[in-house]
C-alpha positions as CSV (number, residue, x, y, z in Angstrom):
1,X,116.2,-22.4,-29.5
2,X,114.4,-24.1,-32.4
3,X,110.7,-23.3,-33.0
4,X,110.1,-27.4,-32.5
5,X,111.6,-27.0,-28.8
6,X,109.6,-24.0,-28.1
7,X,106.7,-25.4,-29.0
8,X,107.5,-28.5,-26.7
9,X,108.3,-25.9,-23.7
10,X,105.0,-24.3,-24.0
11,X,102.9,-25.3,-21.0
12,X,99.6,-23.4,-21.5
13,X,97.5,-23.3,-24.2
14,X,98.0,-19.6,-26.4
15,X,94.4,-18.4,-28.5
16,X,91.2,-20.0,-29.1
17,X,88.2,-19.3,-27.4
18,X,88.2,-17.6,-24.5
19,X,87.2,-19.8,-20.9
20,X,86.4,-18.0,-17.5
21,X,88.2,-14.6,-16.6
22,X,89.3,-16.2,-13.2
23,X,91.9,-14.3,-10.8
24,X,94.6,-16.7,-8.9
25,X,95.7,-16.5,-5.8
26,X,98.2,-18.5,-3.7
27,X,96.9,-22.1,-3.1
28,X,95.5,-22.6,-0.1
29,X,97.3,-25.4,1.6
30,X,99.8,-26.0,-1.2
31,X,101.5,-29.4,0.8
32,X,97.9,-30.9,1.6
33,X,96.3,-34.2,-0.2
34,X,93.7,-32.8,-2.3
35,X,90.5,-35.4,-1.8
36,X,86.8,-34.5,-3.7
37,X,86.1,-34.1,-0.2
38,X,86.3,-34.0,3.5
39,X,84.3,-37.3,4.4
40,X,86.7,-38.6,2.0
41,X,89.9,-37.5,3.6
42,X,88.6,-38.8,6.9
43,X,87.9,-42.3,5.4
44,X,91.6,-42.3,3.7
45,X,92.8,-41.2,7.2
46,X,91.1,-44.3,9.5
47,X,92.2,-46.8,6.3
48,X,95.5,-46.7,7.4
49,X,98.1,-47.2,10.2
50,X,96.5,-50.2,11.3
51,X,93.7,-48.5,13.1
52,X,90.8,-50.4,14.5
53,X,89.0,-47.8,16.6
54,X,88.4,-44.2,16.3
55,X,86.7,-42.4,19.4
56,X,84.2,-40.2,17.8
57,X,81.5,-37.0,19.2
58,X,78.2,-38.3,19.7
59,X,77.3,-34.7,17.9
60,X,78.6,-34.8,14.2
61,X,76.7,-35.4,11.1
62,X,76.2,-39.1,10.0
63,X,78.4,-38.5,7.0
64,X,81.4,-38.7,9.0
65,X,80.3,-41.9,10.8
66,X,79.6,-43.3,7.6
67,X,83.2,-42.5,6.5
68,X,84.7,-44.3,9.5
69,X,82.1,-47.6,8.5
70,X,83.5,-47.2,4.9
71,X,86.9,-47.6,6.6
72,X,86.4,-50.7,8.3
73,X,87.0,-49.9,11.7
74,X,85.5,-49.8,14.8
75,X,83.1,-46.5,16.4
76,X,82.8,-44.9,19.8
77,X,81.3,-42.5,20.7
78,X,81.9,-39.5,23.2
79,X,79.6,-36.6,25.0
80,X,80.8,-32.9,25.1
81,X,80.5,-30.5,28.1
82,X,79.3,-27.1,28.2
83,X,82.8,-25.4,26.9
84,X,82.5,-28.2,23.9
85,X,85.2,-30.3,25.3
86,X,84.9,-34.5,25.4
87,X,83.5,-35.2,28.7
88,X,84.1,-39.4,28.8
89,X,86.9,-39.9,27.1
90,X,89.1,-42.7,28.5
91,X,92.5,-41.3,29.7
92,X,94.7,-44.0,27.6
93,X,94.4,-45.3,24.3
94,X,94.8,-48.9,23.4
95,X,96.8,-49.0,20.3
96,X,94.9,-48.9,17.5
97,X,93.0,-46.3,18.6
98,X,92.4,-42.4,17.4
99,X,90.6,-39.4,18.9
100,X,88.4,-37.3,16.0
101,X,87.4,-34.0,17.5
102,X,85.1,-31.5,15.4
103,X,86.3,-27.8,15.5
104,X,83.2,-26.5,16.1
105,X,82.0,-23.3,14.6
106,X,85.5,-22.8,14.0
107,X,85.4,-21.5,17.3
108,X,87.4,-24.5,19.0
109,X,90.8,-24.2,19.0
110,X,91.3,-24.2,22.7
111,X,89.7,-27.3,22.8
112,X,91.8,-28.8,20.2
113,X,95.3,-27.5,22.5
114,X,93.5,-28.7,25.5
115,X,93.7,-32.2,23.6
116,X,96.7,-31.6,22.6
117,X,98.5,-31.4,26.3
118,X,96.6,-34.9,26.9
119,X,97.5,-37.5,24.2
120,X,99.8,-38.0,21.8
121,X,99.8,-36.3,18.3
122,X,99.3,-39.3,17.1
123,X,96.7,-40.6,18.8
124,X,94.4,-37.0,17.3
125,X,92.4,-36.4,14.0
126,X,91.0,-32.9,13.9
127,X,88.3,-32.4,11.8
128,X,88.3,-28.5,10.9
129,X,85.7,-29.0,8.0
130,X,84.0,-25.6,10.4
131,X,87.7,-24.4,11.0
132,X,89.3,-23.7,7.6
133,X,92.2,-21.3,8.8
134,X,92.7,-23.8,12.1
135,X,96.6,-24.8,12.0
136,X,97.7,-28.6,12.2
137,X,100.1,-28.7,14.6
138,X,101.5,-31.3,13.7
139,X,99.1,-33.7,14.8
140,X,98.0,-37.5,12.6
141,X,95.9,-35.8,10.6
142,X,93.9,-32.5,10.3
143,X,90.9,-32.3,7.3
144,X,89.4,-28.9,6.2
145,X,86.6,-27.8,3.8
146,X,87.3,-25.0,1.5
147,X,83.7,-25.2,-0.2
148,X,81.9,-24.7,3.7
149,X,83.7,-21.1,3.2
150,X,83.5,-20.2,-0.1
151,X,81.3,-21.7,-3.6
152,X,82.6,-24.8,-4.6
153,X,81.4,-27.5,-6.0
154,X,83.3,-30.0,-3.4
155,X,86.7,-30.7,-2.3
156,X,88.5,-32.2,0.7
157,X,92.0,-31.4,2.3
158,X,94.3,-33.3,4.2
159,X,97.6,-32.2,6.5
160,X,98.8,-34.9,8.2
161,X,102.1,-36.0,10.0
162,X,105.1,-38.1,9.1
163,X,103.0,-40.6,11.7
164,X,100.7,-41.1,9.0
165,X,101.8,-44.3,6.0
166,X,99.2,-42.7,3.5
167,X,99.4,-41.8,-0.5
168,X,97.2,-39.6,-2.2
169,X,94.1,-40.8,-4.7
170,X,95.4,-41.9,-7.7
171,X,92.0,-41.7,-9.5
172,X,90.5,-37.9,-10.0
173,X,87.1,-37.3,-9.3
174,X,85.1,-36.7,-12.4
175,X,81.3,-35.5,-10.6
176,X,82.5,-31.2,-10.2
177,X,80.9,-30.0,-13.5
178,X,77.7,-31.7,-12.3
179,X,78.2,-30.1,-9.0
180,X,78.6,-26.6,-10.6
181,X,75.0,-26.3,-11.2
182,X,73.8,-25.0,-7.5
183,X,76.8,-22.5,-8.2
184,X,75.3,-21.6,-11.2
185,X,72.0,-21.6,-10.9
186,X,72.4,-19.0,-7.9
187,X,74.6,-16.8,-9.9
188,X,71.8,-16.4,-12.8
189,X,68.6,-16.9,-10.6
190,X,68.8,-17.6,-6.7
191,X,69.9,-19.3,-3.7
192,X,66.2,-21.0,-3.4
193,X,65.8,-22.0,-7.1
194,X,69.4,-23.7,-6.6
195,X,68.9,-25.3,-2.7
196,X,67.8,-28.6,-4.9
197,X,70.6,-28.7,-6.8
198,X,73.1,-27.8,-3.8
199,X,71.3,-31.1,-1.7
200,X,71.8,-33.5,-5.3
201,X,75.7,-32.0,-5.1
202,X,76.1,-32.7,-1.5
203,X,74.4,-36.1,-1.7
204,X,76.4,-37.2,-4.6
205,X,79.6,-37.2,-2.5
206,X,78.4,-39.7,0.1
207,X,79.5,-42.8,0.1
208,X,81.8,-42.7,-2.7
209,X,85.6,-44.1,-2.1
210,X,88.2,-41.4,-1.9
211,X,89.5,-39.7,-5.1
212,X,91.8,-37.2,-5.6
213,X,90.1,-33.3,-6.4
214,X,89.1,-32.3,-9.7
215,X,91.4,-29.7,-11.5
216,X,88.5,-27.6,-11.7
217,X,88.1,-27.8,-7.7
218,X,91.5,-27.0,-7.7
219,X,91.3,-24.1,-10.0
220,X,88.8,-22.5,-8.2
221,X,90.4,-22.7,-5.0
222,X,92.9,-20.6,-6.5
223,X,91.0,-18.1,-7.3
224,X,89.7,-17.0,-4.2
225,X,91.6,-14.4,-1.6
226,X,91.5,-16.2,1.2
227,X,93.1,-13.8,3.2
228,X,90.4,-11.8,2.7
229,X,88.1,-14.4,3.5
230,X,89.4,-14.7,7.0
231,X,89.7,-11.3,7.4
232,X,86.0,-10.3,6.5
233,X,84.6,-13.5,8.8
234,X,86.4,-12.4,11.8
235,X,85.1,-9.2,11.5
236,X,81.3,-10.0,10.7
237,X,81.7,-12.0,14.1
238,X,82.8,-9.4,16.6
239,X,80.0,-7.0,15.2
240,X,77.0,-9.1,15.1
241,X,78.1,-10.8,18.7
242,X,77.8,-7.0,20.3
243,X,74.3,-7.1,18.8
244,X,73.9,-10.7,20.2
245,X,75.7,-12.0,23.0
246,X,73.7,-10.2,25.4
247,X,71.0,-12.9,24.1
248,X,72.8,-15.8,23.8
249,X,72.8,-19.0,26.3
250,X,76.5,-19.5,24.8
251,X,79.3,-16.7,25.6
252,X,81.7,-17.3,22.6
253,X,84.9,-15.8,23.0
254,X,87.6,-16.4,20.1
255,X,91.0,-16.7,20.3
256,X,93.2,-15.2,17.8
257,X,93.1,-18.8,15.8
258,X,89.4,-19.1,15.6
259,X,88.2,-17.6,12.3
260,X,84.3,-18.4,12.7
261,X,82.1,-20.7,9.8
262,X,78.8,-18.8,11.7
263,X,77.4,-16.8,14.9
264,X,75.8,-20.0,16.8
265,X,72.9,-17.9,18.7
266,X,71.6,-20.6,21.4
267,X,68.3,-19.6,22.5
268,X,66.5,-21.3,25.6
269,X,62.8,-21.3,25.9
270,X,62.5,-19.9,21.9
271,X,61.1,-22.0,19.0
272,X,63.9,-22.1,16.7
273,X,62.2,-23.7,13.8
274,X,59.8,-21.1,13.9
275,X,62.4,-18.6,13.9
276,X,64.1,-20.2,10.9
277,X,61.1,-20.5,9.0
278,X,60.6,-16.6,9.3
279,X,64.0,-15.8,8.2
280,X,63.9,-18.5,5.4
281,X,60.7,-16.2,4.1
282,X,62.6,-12.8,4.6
283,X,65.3,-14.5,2.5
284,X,67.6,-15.2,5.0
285,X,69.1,-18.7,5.1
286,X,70.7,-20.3,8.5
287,X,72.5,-24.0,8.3
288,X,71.3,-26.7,11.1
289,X,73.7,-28.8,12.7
290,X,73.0,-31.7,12.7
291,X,69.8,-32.9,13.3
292,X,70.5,-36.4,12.0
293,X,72.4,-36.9,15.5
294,X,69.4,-36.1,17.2
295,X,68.7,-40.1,18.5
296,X,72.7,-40.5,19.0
297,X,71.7,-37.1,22.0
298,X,70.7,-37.0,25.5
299,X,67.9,-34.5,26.3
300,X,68.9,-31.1,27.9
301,X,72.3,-31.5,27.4
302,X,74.5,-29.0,25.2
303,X,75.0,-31.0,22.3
304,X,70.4,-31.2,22.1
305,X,70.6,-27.3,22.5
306,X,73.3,-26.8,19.4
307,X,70.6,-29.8,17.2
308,X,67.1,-27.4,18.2
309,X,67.9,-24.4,19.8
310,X,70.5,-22.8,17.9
311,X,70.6,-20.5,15.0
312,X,73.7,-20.6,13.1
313,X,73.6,-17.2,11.2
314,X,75.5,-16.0,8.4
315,X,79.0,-14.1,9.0
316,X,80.7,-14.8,5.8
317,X,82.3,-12.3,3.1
318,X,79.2,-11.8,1.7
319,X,78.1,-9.5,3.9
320,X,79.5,-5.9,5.2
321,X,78.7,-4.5,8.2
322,X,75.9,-2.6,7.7
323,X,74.6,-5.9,6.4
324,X,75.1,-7.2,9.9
325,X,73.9,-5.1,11.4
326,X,70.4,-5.2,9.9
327,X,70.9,-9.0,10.6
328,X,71.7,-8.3,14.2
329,X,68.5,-5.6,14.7
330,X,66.1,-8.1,12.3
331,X,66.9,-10.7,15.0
332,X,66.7,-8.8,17.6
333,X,63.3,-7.5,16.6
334,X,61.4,-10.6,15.7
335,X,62.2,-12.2,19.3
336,X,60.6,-9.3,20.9
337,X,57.5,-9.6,18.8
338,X,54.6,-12.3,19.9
339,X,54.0,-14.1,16.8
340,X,57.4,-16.0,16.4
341,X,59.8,-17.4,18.2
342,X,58.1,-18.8,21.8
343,X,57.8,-22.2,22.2
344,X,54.3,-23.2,23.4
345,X,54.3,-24.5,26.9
């Protein structure tokens, strides 16, 4: 081989400066379209096939709705029961038309094969944005989240079915090293000093049309173990819920497919916010979902407990278990104290 064809073999760059010490894993998802995000991927997804009506929870974030207005099609909305499953759906589709269930929690995948026995796989969109290690099944499309579980500056993913006439962005999205700066800012200072810089990240990807994921996005997908990921989330789950369930208005109980996003701890007759606002001061941070669908609710219903009464606490690989269990006991202690957590009659 001639130097001149060796050097036109060589693939990666050799010397120079030297640019992050990052380990690689095995993709995650190899076979999936790569979008800058999941609202994204959902807007691709109800752009094609013809569809002119997706059947949508009443309880999701307005980002989603917003992806199925970007896509030109039409919205209903449906109510969930008590075990999270749709309550007034019709039993037929017209044609045209698509269920999108949420995975909740990541703790939904009975729901999603109860769904499965009633309509056809192509008649279902599963958003698993809160289920990252969900399967497909082989249903139109599934959409996940990789940067809910781990820190990334965005990123989208899409499995879909043959059913599905859809080809991926052509156009890369150029807004990840602006993004990085909540990542980084919480690596050299902390999570508070970079909350404003996660919300400008976030915000940035509304609205936008759908573009393929950076190479940096992709990069840093690869260099997380995953496996561990999963591993360490189920495990954070079954030890704080011993310290909890006894507590909680919800009894979850996962299946060997549900790796959790969070412990959802429901609590009746509690003031959540106040709650919140304690833990926020200790330095503990807990998500809210979603109180933006708060007018889209009905009062005393589940989907109004899940928006106010709910704490979504922490289960990720951040944390060990002696870690959660001081989460379990701090929890446990500040609703037996006076000062927080009763609502005022």
């Amino acid at each position: 081989m001639t130097v001149a064809v060796f050097m036109d073999n060589l693939k990666e760059e050799i010397g120079g400066y030297f640019g992050l010490d990052l380990p690689e894993y095995e993709a995650l998802y190899p076979q999936a379209v790569h979008y800058q995000s999941a609202r994204s991927a959902i807007c691709a997804v109800l752009e094609c096939n013809g569809l002119q009506r997706v059947w949508m929870p009443g309880y999701v974030c307005d980002s989603v709705l917003r992806a199925a207005e970007m896509a030109g099609i039409g919205i209903s909305t449906y109510s969930i029961d008590d075990s999270l499953y749709p309550s007034d759906l019709p039993n037929t589709l017209s044609d045209g038309e698509v269920i999108l269930y949420v995975n909740y929690f990541g703790l939904c995948q009975s729901v999603v094969n109860r769904l499965q026995k009633r309509y056809l796989p192509e008649q279902l969109i599963i958003d698993n944005s809160h289920a990252l290690f969900a399967p497909h099944n082989g249903v139109l499309a599934t959409i996940y989240s990789p940067r809910k579980f781990a820190g990334l500056p965005d990123g989208g993913l899409l499995l879909h079915s043959p059913a599905l006439i859809i080809s991926a962005p052509s156009v890369e999205d150029q807004g990840s090293f602006e993004r990085m700066r909540y990542l980084l800012v919480r690596a050299s200072c902390s999570a508070r000093e970079g909350y404003k810089a996660f919300q400008e990240a976030r915000d940035s990807l509304q609205n936008l049309p759908p573009l393929a994921m950076s190479r940096l996005t992709r990069r840093l997908i690869c260099s997380i173990d995953w496996s561990w990921v999963r591993s360490c989330r189920r495990d954070n789950f079954a030890r704080i819920a011993k310290w909890l369930n006894p507590i909680n208005a919800i009894r979850w109980l996962p299946t060997e497919e549900d790796i959790p996003l969070c412990y959802p701890l429901v609590l009746s007759g509690v003031d959540v916010a106040a709650v919140k606002a304690h833990l926020s001061a200790h330095n503990v941070f807990t998500a809210t979902y979603w109180p933006d669908a708060l007018p889209r609710l009905k009062s005393g219903t589940i989907e109004a407990a899940l928006t106010q009464d709910t704490l979504f606490l922490p289960i990720d690989q951040r944390l060990d278990l002696t870690r959660v269990d001081s989460l379990g006991q701090q929890i446990l202690a500040i609703l037996k104290t006076n000062s927080f957590g009763r609502k005022e009659q």
